[in-house]
C-alpha positions as protocol buffer text, in pm:
chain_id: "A"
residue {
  index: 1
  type: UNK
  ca { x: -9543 y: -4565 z: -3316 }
}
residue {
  index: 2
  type: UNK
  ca { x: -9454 y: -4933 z: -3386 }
}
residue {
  index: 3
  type: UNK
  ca { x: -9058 y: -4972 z: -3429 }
}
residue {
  index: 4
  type: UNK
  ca { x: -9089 y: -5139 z: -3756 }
}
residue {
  index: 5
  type: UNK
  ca { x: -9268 y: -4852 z: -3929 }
}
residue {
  index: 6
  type: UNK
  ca { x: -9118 y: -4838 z: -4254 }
}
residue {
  index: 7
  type: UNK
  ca { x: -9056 y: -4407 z: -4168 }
}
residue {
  index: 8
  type: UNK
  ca { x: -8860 y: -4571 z: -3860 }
}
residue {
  index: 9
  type: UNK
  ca { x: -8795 y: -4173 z: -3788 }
}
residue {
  index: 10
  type: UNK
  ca { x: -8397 y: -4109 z: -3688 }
}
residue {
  index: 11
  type: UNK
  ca { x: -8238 y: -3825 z: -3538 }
}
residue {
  index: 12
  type: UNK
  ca { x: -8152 y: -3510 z: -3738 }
}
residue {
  index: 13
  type: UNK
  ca { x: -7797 y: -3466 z: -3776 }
}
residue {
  index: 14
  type: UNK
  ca { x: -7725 y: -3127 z: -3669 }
}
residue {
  index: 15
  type: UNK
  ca { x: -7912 y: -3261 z: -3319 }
}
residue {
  index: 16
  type: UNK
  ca { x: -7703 y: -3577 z: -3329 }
}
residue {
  index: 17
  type: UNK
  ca { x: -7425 y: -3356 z: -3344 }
}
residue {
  index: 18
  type: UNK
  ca { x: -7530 y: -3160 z: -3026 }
}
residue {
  index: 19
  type: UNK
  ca { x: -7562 y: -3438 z: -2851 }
}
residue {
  index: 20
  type: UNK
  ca { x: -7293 y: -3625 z: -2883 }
}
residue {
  index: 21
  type: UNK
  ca { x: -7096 y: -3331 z: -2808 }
}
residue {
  index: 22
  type: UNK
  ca { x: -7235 y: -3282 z: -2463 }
}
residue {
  index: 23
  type: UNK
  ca { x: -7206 y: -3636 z: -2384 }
}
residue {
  index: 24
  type: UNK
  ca { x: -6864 y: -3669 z: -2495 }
}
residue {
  index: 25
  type: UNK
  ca { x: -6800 y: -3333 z: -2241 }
}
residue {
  index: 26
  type: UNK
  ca { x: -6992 y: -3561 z: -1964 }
}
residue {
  index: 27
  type: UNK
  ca { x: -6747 y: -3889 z: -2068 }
}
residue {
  index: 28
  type: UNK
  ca { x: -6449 y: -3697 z: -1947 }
}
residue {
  index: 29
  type: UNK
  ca { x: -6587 y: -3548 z: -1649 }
}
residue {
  index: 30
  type: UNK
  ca { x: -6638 y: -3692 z: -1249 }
}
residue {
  index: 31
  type: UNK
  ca { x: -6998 y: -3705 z: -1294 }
}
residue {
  index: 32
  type: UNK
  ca { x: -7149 y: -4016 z: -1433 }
}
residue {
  index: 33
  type: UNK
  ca { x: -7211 y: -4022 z: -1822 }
}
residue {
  index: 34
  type: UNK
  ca { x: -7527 y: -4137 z: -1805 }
}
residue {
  index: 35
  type: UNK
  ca { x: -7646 y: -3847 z: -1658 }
}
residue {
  index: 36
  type: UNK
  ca { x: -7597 y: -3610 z: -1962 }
}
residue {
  index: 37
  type: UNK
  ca { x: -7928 y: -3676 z: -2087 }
}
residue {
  index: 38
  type: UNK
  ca { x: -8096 y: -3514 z: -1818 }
}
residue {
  index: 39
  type: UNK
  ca { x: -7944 y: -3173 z: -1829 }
}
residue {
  index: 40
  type: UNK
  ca { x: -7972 y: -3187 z: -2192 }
}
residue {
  index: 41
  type: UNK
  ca { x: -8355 y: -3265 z: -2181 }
}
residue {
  index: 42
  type: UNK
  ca { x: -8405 y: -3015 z: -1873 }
}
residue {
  index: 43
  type: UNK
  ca { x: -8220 y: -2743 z: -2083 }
}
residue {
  index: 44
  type: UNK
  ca { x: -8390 y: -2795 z: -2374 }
}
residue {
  index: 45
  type: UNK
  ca { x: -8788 y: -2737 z: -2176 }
}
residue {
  index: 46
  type: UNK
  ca { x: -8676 y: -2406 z: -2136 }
}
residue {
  index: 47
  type: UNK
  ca { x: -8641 y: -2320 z: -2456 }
}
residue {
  index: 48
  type: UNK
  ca { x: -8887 y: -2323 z: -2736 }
}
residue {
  index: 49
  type: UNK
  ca { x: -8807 y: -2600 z: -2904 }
}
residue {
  index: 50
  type: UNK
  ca { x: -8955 y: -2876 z: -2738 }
}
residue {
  index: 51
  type: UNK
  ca { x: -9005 y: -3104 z: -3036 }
}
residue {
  index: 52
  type: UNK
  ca { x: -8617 y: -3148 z: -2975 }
}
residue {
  index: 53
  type: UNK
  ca { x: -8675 y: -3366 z: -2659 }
}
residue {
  index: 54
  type: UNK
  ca { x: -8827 y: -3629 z: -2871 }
}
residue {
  index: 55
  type: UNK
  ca { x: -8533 y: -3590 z: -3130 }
}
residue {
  index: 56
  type: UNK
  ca { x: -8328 y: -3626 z: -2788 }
}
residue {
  index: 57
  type: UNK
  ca { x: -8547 y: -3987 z: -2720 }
}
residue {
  index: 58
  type: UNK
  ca { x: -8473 y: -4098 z: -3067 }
}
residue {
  index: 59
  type: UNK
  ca { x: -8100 y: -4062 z: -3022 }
}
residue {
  index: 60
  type: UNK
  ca { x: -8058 y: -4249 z: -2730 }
}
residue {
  index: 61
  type: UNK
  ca { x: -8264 y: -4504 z: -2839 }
}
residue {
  index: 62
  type: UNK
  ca { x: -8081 y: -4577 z: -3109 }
}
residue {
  index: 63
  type: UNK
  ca { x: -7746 y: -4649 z: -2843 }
}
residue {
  index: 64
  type: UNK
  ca { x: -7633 y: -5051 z: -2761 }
}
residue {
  index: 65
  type: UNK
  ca { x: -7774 y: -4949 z: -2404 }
}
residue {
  index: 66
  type: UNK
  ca { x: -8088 y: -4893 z: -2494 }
}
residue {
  index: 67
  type: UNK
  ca { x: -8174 y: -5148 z: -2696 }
}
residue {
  index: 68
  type: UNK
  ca { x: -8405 y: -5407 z: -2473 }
}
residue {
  index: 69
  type: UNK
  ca { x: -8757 y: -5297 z: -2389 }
}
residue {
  index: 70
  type: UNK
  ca { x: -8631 y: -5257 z: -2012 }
}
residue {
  index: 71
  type: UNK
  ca { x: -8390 y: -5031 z: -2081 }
}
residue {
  index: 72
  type: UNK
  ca { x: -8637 y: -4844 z: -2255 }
}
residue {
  index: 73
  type: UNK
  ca { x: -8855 y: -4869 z: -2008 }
}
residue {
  index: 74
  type: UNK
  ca { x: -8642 y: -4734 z: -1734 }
}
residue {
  index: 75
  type: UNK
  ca { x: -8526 y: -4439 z: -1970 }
}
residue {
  index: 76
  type: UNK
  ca { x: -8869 y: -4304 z: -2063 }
}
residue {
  index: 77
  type: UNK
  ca { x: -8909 y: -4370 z: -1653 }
}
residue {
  index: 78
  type: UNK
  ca { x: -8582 y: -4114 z: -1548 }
}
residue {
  index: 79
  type: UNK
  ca { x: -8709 y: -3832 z: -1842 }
}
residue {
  index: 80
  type: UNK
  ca { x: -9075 y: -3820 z: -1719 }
}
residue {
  index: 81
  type: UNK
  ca { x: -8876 y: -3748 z: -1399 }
}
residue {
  index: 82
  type: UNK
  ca { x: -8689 y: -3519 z: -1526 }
}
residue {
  index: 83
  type: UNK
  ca { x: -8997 y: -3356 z: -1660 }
}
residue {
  index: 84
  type: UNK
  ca { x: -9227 y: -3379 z: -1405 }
}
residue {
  index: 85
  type: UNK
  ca { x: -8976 y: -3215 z: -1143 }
}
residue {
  index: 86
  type: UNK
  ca { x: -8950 y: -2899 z: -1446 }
}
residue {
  index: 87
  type: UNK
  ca { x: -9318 y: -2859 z: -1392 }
}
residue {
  index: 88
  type: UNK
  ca { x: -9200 y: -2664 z: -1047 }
}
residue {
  index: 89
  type: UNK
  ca { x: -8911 y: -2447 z: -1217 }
}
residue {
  index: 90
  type: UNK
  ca { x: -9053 y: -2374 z: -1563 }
}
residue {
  index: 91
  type: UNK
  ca { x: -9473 y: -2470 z: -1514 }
}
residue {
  index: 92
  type: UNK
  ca { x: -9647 y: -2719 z: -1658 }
}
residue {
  index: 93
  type: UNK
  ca { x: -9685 y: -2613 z: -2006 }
}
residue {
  index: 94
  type: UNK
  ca { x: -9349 y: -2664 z: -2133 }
}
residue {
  index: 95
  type: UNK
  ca { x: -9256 y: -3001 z: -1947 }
}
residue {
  index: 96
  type: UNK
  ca { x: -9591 y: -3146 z: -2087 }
}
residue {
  index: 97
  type: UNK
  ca { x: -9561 y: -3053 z: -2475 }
}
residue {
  index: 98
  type: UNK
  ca { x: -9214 y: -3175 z: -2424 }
}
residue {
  index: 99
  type: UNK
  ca { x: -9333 y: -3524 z: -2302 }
}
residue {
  index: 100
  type: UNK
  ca { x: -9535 y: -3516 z: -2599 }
}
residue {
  index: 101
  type: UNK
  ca { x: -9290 y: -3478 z: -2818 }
}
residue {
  index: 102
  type: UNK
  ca { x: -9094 y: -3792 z: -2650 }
}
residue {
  index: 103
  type: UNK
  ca { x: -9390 y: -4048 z: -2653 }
}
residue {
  index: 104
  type: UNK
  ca { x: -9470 y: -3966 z: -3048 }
}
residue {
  index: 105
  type: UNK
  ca { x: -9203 y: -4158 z: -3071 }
}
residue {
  index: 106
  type: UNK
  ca { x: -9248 y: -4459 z: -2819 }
}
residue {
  index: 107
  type: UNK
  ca { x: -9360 y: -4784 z: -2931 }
}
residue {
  index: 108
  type: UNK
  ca { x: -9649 y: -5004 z: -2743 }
}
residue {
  index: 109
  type: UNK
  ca { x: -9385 y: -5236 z: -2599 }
}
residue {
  index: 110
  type: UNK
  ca { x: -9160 y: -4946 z: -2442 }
}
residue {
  index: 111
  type: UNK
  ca { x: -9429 y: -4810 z: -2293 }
}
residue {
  index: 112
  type: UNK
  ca { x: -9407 y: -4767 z: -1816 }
}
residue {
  index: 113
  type: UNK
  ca { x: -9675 y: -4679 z: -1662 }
}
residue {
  index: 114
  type: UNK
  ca { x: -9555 y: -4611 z: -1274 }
}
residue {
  index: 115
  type: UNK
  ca { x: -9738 y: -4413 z: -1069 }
}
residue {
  index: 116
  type: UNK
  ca { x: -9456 y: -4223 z: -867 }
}
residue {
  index: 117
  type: UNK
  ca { x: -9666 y: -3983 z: -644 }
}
residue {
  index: 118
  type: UNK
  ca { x: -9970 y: -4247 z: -582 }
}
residue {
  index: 119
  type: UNK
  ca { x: -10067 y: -4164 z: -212 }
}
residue {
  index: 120
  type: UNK
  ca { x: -9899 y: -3833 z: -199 }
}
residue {
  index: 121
  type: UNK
  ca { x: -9995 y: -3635 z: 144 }
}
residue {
  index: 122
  type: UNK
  ca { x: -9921 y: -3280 z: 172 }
}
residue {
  index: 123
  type: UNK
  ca { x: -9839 y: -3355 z: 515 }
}
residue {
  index: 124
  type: UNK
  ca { x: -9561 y: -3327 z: 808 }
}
residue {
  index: 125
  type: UNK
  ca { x: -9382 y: -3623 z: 636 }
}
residue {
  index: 126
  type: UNK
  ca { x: -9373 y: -3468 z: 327 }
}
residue {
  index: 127
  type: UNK
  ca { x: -9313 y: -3125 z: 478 }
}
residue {
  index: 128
  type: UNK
  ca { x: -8990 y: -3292 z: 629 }
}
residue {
  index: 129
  type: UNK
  ca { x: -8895 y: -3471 z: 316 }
}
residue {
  index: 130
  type: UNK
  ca { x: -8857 y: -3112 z: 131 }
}
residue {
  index: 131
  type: UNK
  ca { x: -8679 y: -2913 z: 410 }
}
residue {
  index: 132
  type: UNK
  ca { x: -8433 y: -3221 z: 444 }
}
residue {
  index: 133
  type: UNK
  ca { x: -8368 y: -3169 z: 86 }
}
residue {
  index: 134
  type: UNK
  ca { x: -8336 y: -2812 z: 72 }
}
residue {
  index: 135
  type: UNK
  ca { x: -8130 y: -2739 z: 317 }
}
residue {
  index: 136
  type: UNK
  ca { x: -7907 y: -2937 z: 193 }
}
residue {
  index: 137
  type: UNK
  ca { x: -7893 y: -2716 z: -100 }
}
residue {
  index: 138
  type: UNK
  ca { x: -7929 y: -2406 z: 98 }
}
residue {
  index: 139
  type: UNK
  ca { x: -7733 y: -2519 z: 435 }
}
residue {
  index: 140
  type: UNK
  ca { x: -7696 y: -2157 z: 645 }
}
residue {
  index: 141
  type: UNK
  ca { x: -7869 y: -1980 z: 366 }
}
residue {
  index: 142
  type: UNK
  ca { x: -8189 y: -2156 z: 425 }
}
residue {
  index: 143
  type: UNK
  ca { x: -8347 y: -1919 z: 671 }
}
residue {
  index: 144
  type: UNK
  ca { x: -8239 y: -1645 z: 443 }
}
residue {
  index: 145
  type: UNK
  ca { x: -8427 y: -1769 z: 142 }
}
residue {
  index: 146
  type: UNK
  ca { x: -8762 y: -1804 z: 335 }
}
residue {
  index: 147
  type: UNK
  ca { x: -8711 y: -1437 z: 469 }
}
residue {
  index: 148
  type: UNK
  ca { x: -8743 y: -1305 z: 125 }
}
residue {
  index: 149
  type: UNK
  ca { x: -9164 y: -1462 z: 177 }
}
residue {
  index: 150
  type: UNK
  ca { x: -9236 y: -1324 z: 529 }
}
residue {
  index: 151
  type: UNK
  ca { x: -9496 y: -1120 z: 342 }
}
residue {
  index: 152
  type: UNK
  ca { x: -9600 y: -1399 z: 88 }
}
residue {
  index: 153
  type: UNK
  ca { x: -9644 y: -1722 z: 302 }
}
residue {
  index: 154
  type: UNK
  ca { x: -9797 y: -1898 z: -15 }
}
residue {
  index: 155
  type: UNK
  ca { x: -9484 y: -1875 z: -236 }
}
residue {
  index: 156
  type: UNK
  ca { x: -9312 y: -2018 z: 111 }
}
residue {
  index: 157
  type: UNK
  ca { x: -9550 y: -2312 z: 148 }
}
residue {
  index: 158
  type: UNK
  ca { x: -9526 y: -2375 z: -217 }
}
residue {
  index: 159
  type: UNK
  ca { x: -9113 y: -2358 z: -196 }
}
residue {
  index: 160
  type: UNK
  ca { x: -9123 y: -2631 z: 101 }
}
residue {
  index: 161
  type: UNK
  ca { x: -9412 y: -2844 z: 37 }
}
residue {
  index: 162
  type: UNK
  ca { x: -9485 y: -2889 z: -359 }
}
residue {
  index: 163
  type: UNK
  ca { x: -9121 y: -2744 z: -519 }
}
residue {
  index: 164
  type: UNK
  ca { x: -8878 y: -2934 z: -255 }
}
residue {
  index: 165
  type: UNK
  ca { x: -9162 y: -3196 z: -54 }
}
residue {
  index: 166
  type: UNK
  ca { x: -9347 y: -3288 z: -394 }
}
residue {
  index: 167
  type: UNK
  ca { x: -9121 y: -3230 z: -684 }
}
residue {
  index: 168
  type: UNK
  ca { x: -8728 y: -3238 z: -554 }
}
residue {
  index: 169
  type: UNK
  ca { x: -8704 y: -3443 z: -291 }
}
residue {
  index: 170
  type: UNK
  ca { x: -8905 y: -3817 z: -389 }
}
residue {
  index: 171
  type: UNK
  ca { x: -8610 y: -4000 z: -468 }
}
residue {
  index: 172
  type: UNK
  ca { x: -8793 y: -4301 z: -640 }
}
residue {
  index: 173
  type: UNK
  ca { x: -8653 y: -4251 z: -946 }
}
residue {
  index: 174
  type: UNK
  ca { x: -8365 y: -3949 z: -986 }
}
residue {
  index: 175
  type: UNK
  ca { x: -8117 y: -4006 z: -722 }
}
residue {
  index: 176
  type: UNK
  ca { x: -7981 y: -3618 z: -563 }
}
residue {
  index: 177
  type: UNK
  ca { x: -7687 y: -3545 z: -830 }
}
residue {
  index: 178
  type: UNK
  ca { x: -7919 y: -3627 z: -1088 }
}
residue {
  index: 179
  type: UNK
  ca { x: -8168 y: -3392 z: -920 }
}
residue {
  index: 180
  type: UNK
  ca { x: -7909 y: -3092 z: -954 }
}
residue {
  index: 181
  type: UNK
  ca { x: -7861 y: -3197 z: -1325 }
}
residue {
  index: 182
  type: UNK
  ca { x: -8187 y: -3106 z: -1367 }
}
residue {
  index: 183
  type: UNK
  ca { x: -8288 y: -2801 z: -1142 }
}
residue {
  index: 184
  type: UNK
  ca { x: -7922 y: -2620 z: -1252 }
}
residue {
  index: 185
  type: UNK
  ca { x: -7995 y: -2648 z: -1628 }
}
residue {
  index: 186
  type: UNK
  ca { x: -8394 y: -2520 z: -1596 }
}
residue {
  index: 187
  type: UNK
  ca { x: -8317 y: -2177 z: -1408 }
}
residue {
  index: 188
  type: UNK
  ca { x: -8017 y: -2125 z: -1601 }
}
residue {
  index: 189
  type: UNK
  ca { x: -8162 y: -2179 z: -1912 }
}
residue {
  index: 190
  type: UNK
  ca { x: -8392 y: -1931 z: -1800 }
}
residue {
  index: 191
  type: UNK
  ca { x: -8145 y: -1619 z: -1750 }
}
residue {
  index: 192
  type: UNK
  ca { x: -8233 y: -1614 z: -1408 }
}
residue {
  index: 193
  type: UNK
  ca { x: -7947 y: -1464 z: -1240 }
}
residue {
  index: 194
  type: UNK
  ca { x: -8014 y: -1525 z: -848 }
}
residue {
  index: 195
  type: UNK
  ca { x: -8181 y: -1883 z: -903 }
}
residue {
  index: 196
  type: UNK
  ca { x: -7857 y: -2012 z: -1135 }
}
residue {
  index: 197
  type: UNK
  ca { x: -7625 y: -1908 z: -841 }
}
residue {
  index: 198
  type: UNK
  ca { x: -7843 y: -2047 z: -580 }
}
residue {
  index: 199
  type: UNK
  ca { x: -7780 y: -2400 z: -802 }
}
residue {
  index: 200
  type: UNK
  ca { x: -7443 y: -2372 z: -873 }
}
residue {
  index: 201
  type: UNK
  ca { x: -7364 y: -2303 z: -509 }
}
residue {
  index: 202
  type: UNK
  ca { x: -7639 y: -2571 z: -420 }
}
residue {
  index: 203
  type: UNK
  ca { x: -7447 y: -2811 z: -678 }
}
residue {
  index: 204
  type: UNK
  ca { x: -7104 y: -2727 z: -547 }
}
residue {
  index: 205
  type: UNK
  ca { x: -7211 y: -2846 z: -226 }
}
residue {
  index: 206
  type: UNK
  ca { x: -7339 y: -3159 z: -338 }
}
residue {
  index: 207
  type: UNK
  ca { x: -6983 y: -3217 z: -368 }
}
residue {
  index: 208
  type: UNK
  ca { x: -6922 y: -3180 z: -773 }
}
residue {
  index: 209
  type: UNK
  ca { x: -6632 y: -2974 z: -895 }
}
residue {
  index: 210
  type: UNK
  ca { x: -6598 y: -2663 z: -989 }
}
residue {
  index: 211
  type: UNK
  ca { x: -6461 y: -2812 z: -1311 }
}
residue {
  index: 212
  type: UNK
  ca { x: -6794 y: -3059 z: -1331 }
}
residue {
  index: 213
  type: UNK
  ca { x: -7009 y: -2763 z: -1281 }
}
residue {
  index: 214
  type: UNK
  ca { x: -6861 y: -2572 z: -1537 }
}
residue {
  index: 215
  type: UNK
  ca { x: -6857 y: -2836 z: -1766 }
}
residue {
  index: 216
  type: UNK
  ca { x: -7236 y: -2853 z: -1703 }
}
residue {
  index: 217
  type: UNK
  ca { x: -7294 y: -2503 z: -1748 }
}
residue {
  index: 218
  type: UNK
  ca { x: -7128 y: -2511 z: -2121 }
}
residue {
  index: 219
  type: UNK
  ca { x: -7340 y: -2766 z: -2184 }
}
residue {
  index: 220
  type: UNK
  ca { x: -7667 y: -2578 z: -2098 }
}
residue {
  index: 221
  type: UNK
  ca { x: -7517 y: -2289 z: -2280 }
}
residue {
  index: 222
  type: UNK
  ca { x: -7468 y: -2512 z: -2553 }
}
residue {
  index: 223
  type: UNK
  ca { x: -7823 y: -2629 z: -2578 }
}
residue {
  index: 224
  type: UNK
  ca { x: -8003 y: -2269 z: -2581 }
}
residue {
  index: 225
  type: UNK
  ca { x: -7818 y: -2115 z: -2790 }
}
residue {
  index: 226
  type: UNK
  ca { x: -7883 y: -2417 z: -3026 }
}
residue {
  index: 227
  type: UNK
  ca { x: -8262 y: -2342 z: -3004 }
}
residue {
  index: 228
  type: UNK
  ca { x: -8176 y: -1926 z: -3041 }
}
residue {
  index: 229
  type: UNK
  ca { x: -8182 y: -1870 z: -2654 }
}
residue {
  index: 230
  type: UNK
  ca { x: -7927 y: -1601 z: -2541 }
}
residue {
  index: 231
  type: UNK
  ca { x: -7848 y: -1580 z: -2206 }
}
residue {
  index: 232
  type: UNK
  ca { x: -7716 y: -1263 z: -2033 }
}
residue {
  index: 233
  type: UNK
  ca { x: -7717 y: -1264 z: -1666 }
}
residue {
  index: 234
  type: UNK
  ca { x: -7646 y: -1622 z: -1533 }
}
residue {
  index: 235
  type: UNK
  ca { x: -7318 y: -1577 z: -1294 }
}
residue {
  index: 236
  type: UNK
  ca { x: -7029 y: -1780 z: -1330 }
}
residue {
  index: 237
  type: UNK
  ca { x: -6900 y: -2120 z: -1135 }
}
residue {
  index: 238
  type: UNK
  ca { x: -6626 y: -1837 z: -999 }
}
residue {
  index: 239
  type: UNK
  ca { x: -6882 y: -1544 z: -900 }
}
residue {
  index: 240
  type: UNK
  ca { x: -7017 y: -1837 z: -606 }
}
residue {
  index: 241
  type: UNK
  ca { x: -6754 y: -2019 z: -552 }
}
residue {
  index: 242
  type: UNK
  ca { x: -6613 y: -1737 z: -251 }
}
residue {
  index: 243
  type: UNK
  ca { x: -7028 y: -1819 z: -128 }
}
residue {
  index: 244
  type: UNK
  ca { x: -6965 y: -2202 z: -46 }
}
């Protein structure tokens, strides 16, 4: 879509008021503002309403900081991260309707056309890469976690060498806080009870508050329940916190 189509689409306003609302919660917070956009999009690929990531794209491209073709660039670069890490927590469906739904709206000139995982090797280097990653997620609870797959060595090798080796860990483009901002938001938005406490004890650990991660968590909460999501059984930020 050329930027000076005369339908020039714009954000809805009852998603521009969404969004500024979580990013105003990130502005006050210890965790850098820029990073609001990817727990919002990650939230919103669990949901249903996907055609709200590109609403999401059209928002920030209308902000000061966006408005040179790099910076456009390097945005549409850190979602299609974003999304291409959810393929592991929520499948592929959902991550790639929702990148749909962003490049409707990109023009020609924004297009970025990196090829992040040219060369990938499932191999003892990339095997290393995810366990490095995990663990620090996991720490002493690592050995636990691949317990639960002594019977199911598949969902073991696909935890260590696609989910953390493939997905989590390459570092090319989402840097590890931004990494949390992601996985946190997609398994809570979920309802998955043992996953979101894995994440916010995995995100605590990383260093954030309990505060930030709270923060975080309204603003995931925030999100579904925009798009009719209820959730039920996440845990809080104080149900882990006695697990760090």
């Amino acid at each position: 879509m050329n930027r000076s189509d005369v339908n020039n689409p714009t954000t809805e306003p009852c998603w521009s008021e969404l969004f500024a609302s979580i990013e105003a919660k990130f502005e006050v917070s210890n965790i850098a503002n820029e990073k609001w956009y990817l727990t919002t999009l990650s939230a919103i690929t669990t949901t249903p309403e996907l055609h709200l990531c590109g609403q999401l794209y059209l928002y920030l491209i209308s902000q000061h900081a966006y408005s040179t073709t790099t910076a456009r660039s390097e945005l549409i670069r850190r979602m299609r991260e974003v999304l291409f890490k959810d393929i592991a927590l929520v499948g592929l469906p959902k991550p790639t309707e929702a990148l749909l739904s962003i490049t409707q709206f990109m023009s020609e000139e924004d297009g970025e056309c990196s090829f992040t995982r040219e060369g990938w090797q499932c191999d003892e280097a990339n095997h290393a890469r995810g366990m490095d990653w995990l663990k620090s997620i996991y720490a002493d609870n690592t050995s636990s976690l691949f317990r639960l797959f002594k019977n199911h060595p598949d969902f073991g090798f696909w935890v260590a060498d696609i989910t953390y080796g493939l997905l989590l860990s390459d570092r090319q483009v989402l840097d590890d806080v931004d990494t949390e901002m992601v996985v946190l938001p997609a398994v809570m938005g979920q309802d998955m009870p043992r996953m979101t406490y894995w994440h916010i004890r995995g995100t605590r650990r990383l260093g954030i508050s309990k505060e930030d991660v709270q923060m975080v968590m309204e603003c995931v909460r925030l999100v579904v329940e925009a798009c009719g999501v209820t959730l039920k059984q996440v845990p809080s930020v104080d149900d882990v916190d006695k697990d760090l």
